[in-house]
N, C-alpha and C positions, 0 to 999 in steps of 0.2 A: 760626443764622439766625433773626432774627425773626418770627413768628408771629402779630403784630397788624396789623389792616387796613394797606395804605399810605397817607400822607394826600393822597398824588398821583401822577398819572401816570408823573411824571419818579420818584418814589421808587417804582414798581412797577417801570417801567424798569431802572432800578438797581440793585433787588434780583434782577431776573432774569438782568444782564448778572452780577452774581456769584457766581448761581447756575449761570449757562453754565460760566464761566471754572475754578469747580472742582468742575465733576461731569461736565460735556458734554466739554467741549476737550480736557480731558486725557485721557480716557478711550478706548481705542485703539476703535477701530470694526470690530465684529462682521464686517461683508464686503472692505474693506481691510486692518484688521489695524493701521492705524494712527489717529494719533492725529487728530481734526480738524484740530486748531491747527498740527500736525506738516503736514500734508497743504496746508492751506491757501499756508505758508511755501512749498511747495515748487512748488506752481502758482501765484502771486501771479504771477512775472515773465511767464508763459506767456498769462494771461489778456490780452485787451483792451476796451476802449471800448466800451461800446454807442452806436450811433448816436443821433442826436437823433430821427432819423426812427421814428416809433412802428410797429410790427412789429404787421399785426394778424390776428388766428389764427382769426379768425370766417372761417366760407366761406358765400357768398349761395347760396340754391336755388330753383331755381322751382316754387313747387307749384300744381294744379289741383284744385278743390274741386268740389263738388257742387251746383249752386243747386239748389231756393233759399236754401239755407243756407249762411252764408259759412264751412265747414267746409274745414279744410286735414288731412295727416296727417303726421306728423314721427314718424319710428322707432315706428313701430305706435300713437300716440297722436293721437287728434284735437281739434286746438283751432280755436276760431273765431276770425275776424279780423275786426279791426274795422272797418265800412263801409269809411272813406276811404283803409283800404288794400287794395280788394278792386276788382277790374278787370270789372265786370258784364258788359261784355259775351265777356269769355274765359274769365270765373270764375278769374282765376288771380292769385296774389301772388308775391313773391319772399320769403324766408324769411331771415335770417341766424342762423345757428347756433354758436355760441360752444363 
């Protein structure tokens, strides 16, 4: 395998799809016991389609802050929010958390 820079993307690519092919794929896998490539063959028919519809994994939260400071708290850390998304008169934003 070569050892000098790639001159691009697609040959960085290239080189890693052939470094998959004979070091990763063939190689049987520590907690299956089989091989990727092996494994992959034999789930292909079983898998299907993902929808076009985007799947989104973020969930919304309401939090209550402190004025006068537009202070929120997310999993024991406190961030501030920006004005025009702070609701002055309830002190409260909705969060989305990824």
């Amino acid at each position: 395998m070569a050892l000098d820079p790639p001159g691009s993307i697609a040959e960085l690519n290239a080189r890693a799809e052939r470094w998959l092919a004979a070091y990763v794929h063939p190689r049987p896998h520590r907690a299956t016991g089989e091989a990727p490539a092996q494994r992959l063959k034999a789930e292909l028919p079983l898998l299907g389609r993902l929808t076009n519809v985007r799947y989104d994994t973020a969930r919304s939260e309401p939090r209550v802050g402190s004025p006068p400071l537009p202070l929120i708290e997310v999993d024991t850390v406190s961030y501030s929010v920006p004005i025009g998304h702070w609701r002055v008169t309830t002190g409260s934003t909705t969060v989305r958390l990824r």
